[in-house]
N, C-alpha and C positions, 0 to 999 in steps of 0.2 A: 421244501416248505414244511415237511411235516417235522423236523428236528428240530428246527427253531418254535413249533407251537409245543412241542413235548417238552422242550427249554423251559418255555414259559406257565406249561400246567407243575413241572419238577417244582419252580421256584413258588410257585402260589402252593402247592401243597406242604413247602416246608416252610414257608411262614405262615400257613394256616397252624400247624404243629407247633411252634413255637408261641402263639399267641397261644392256642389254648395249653401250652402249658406251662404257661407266668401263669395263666389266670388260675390254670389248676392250685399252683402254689402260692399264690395269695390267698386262694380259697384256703386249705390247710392251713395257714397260718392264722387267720381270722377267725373261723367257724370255733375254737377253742373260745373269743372271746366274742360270739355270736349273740347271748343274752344279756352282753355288755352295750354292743351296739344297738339291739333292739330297745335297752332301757333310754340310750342317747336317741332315738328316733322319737321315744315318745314323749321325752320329755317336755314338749311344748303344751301335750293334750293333758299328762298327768299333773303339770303347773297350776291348771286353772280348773281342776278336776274336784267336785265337793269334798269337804271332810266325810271318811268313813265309806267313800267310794275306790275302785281299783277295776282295772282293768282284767279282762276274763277271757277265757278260752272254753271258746262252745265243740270245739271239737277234739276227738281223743286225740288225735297226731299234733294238733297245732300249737302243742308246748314245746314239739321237736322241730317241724315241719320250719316255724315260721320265722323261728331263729337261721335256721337250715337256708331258707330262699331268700334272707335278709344277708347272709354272708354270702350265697354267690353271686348277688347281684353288686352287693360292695365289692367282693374282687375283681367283677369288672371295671366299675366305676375307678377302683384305685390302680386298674391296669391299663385305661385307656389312654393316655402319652404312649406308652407300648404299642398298644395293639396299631395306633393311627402311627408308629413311627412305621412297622412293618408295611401299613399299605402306604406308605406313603418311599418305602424300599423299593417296593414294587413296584409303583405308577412311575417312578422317577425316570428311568431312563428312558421313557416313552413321550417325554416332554421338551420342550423347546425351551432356551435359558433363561428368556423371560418369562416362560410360563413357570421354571421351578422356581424363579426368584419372586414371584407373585403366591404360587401356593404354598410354600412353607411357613410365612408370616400366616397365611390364612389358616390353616392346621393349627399353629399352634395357637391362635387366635380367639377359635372355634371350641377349644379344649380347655382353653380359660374360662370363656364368654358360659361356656356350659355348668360348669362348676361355678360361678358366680348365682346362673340361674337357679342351682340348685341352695345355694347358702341364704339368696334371699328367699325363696321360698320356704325353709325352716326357720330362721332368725327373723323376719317379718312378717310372712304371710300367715304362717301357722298361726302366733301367738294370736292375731287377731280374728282369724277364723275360730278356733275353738274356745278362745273365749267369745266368741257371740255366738255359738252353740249353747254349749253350757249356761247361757244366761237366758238363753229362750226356752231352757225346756219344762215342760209342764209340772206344775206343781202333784207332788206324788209320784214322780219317776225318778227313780235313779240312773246318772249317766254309768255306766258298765258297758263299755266297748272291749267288742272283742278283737282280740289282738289279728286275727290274721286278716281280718276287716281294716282295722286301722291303718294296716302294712302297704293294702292295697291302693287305700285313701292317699295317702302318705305319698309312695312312689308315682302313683298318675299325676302328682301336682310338681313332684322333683321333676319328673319328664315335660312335664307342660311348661314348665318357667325353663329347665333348660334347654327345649326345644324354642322357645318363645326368644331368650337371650341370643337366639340366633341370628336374629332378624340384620344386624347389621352384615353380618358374613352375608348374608344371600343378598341384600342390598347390593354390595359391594362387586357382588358376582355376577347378577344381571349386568351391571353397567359395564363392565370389564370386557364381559361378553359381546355387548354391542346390541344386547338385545333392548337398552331402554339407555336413559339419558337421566341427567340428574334432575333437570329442568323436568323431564315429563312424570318423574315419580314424585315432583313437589306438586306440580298440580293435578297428582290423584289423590293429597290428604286426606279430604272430606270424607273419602271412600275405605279409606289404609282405616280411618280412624272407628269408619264404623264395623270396618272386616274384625279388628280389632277385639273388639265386645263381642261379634258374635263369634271369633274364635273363643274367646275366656267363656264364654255362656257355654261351649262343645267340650273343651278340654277340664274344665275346673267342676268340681258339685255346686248343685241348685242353688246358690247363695250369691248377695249381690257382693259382697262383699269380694270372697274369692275371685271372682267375674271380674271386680274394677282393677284388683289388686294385678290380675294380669295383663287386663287390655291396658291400663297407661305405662308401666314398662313397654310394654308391646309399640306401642305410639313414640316412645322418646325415643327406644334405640333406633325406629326407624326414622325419627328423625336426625340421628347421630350418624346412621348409617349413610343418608344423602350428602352429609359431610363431608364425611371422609371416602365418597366415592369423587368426588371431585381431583382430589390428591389420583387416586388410581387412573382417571381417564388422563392427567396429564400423562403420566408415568407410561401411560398402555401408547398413546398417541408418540410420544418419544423412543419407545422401542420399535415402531412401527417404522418408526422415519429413519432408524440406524436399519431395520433391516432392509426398507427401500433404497438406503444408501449403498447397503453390500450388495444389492441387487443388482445398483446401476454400474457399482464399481465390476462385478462377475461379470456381467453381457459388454463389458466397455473392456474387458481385457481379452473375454472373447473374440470381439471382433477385431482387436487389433491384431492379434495373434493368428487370424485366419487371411487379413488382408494385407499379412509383411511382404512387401513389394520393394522396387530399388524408388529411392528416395526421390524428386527431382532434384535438377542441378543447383538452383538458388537455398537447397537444404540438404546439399551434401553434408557438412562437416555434422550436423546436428545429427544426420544417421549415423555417421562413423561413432558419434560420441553414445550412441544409445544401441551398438550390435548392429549395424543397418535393419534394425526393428522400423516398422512402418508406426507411424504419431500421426494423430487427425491432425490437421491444419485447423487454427482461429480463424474467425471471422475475417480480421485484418490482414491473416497471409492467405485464405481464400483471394481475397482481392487484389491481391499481389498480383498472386501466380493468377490470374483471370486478365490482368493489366499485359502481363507478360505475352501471357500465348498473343490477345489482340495485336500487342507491336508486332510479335513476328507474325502474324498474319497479312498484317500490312506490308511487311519486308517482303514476305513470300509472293504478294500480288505485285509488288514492284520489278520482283525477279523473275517471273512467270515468264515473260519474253523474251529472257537470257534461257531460258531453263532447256534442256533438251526438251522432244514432245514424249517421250517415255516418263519423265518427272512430272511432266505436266495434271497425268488424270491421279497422280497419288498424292499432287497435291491440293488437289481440288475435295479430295476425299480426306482430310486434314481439315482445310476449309470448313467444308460440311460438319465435321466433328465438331470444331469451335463453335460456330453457330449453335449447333445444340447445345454445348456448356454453355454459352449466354443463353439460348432459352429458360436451359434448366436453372441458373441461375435468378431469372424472372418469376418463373414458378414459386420458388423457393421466398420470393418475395410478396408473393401472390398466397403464398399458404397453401398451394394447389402441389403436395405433398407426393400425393399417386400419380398426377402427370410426370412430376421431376424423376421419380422412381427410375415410369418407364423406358426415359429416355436417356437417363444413366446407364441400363440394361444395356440400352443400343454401343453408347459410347464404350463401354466396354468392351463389346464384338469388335467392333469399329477402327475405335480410335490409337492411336498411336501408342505407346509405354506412357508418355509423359498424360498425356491426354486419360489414359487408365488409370493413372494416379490421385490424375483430380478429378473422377468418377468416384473411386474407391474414398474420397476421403470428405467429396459429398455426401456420397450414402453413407460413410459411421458416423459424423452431424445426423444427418437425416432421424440414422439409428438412436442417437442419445435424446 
């Protein structure tokens, strides 16, 4: 046990190594044009910003600083396809087929859905928040934000909308899970809708504005999300049914494979053609070979007075046998499943080869 968990800390320490060192080297590569990207950051706030106003740095490092924490944060951002391929290196062989053909759309999904959150929140949400700043503020003040203030502003709302664009993935994930149903997340709307707002009132600053701008994204995608969770409960429901079908097929090969016996007579050729391998009997050859033993049962009672008296108590104990296959038989029609069982058990001790054959091939029916 302990080589295979050292297997697994080796391989989680070299894609931890490997992830940080993409992001290392995106970082190096960006941080050179660090006060480039900071200008693209701001430019929502400095658009709608008065004549003869600019942006300011209240503290001595944060002409370095906030360029600096603006490029490693984008190196993450532009290295997460990476980083989520690496955990997703790792979780994979720990997965069942249908579960990695279910989480790899969701990954890459998840990695879009984020980056959209993020695009709307500077190409929409910004322009409208700072311009209704800027137009609310008091006569005699000038707007002069300081940059590593803004940086801050800025990133908690990329996070809140990209966190928030998520809503359809985790949608999609409860249902899959089994933990809720599409039907039961429609009629908690009223509820999603008011979670909604008081999520955007937590995540976003004290403006109604920001607030609404998240809570109705928030509301549609979870409405997009009950969508397309419908498509996955088919798809999870259908996986579920192939692999109860390899279940039934695995235990139905086992058991034949455990109960190959010599064939009866009226299904000789069909064993030679098959290895003399033992085959449950249908319905219809049940009935056969049930028709059969009672004729010769009937013969054997005929012949009883011919018979020496040394043949006589072995086939009375023959006799007895068949009567229990027609009990079991009745049972079996009765649904009374644990009675027919037990007295298959008997027949078995009991009964003759032929007589153990149609024992063994009521109990693998019984079994399927």
């Amino acid at each position: 046990m302990e080589q295979p968990f050292m297997s697994h800390l080796l391989e989680l320490r070299d894609r931890l190594l490997r992830a940080v060192l993409v992001v290392l080297v995106v970082f190096l590569v960006l941080f050179p044009f660090g006060n480039d990207i900071y200008h693209f950051i701001a430019e929502p706030l400095m658009a709608v910003m008065p004549e003869g106003t600019s942006m300011i740095a209240t503290k001595v490092a944060s002409p370095f600083l906030t360029p600096f924490k603006l490029s490693l944060i984008a190196a993450v951002f532009f290295s997460m396809p990476y980083l989520l391929y690496q955990l997703w290196g790792f979780i994979a062989p720990g997965l069942y087929a249908h579960e990695k053909k279910m989480a790899m759309p969701l990954l890459a999904s998840s990695v879009v859905l984020f980056y959209l959150g993020a695009a709307f929140a500077y190409y929409v949400v910004f322009p409208l928040v700072f311009k209704f700043f800027t137009s609310v503020t008091p006569e005699g003040v000038a707007v002069m934000t300081d940059i590593s203030e803004y940086l801050d502003f800025v990133l908690t709302l990329f996070f809140a909308f990209g966190l928030a664009f998520e809503i359809p993935i985790a949608t999609i994930l409860l249902v899959w899970m089994g933990m809720t149903t599409p039907q039961k997340l429609a009629s908690k709307r009223p509820y999603v809708i008011v979670g909604a707002f008081v999520i955007g009132m937590l995540l976003t600053p004290p403006d109604v504005i920001s607030q609404t701008m998240l809570a109705l994204p928030m509301w549609v995608l979870f409405e997009a999300g009950i969508i397309f969770s419908h498509f996955f409960v088919r798809e999870k429901d259908e996986d579920e049914t192939e692999d109860d079908e390899e279940e039934a097929s695995s235990s139905a090969a086992d058991a034949t494979a455990a109960a190959t016996v010599a064939t009866p007579p009226v299904h000789a050729q069909a064993a030679d053609d098959d290895d003399n391998g033992f085959k449950p009997l249908s319905d219809e050859e049940m009935e056969a070979e049930l028709d059969r033993l009672e004729a010769e049962l009937d013969e054997e009672e005929a012949s009883w007075h011919e018979e020496p008296a040394e043949n006589t108590q072995e086939n009375k104990d023959q006799d007895a046998v068949d009567k229990k296959l027609e009990r079991i038989n009745r049972l079996r029609e009765d649904m009374d499943f644990d009675a027919a069982r037990k007295l298959l058990y008997e027949v078995l001790v009991e009964g003759s080869d032929e007589q153990v054959v149609v024992a063994k091939n009521i109990l693998s029916q019984l079994d399927d």
